[in-house]
C-alpha positions as CSV (number, residue, x, y, z in Angstrom):
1,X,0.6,-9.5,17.7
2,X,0.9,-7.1,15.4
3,X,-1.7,-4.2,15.6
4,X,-4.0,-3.9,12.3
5,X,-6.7,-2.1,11.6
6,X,-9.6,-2.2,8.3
7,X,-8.1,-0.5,5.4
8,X,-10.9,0.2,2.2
9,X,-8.7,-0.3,-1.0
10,X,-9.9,0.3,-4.3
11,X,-9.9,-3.4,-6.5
12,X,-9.6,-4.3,-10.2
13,X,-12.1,-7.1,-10.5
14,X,-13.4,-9.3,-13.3
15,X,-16.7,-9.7,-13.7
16,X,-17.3,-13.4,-15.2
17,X,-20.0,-14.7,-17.3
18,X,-21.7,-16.8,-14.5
19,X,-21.8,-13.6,-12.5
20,X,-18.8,-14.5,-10.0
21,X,-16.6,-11.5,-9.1
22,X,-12.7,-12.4,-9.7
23,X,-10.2,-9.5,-8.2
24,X,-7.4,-9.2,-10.0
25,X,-5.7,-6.1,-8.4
26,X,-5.2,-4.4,-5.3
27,X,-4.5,-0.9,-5.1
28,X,-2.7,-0.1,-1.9
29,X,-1.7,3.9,-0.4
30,X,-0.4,6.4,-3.2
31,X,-0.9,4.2,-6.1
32,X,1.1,0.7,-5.5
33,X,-0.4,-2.2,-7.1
34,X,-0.5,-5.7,-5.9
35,X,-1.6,-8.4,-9.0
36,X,-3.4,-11.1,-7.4
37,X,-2.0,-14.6,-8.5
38,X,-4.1,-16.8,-7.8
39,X,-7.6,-16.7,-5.7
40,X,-7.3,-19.6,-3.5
41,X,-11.1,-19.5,-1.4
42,X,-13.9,-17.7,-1.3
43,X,-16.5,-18.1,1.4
44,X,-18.3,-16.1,3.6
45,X,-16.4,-15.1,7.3
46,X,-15.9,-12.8,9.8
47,X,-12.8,-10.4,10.0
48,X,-11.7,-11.7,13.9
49,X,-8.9,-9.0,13.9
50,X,-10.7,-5.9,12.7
51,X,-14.5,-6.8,12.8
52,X,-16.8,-6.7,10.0
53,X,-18.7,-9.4,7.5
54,X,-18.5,-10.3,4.3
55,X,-17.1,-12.5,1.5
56,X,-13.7,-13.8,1.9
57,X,-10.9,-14.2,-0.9
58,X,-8.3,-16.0,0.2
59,X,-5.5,-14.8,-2.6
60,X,-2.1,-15.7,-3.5
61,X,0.1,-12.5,-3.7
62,X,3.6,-12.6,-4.7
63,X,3.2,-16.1,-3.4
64,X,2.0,-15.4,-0.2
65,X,-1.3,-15.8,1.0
66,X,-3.4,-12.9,1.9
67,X,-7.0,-12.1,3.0
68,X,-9.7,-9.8,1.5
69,X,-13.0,-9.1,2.0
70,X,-15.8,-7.6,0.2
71,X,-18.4,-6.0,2.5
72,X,-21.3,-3.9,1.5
73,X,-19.8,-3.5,-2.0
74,X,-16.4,-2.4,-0.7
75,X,-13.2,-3.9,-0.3
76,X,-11.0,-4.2,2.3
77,X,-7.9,-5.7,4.1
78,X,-6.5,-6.1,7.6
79,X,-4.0,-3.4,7.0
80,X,-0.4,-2.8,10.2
81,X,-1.0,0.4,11.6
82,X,2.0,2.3,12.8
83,X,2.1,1.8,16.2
84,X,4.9,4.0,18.1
């Protein structure tokens, strides 16, 4: 299994009318920037690899399906570390 660890990354988000939050970009070490396709689920979950609690976007990227979670009004993803 791949070591991860929780990585806080700053996120463009949407704000819609009905008050739902809609990310729409995920900025990721020294300025890359990852569009978010589509978001696929939103619910509530735990982070099982990393810990922490929070709401879950489950978002299409470059179609592939990734995971991020807003927890106490911050963002994060299960980030690889560098292992040696």
């Amino acid at each position: 299994m791949d070591p991860r660890e929780k990585k806080y990354v700053p996120v463009v988000v949407r704000f819609e009318a009905d008050g739902r939050l809609r990310p729409l970009v995920i900025e990721f070490d020294e300025g890359r920037r990852y569009p978010i396709d589509r978001i696929v689920d939103v619910r509530r979950a735990a982070c099982q690899s990393v810990g922490g609690v929070g709401v879950r976007y489950t978002c299409r990227i470059g179609g592939r399906e990734s995971y991020l979670w807003l927890e106490k009004n911050r963002w994060f993803v299960c980030a690889r570390t560098d292992a040696e």
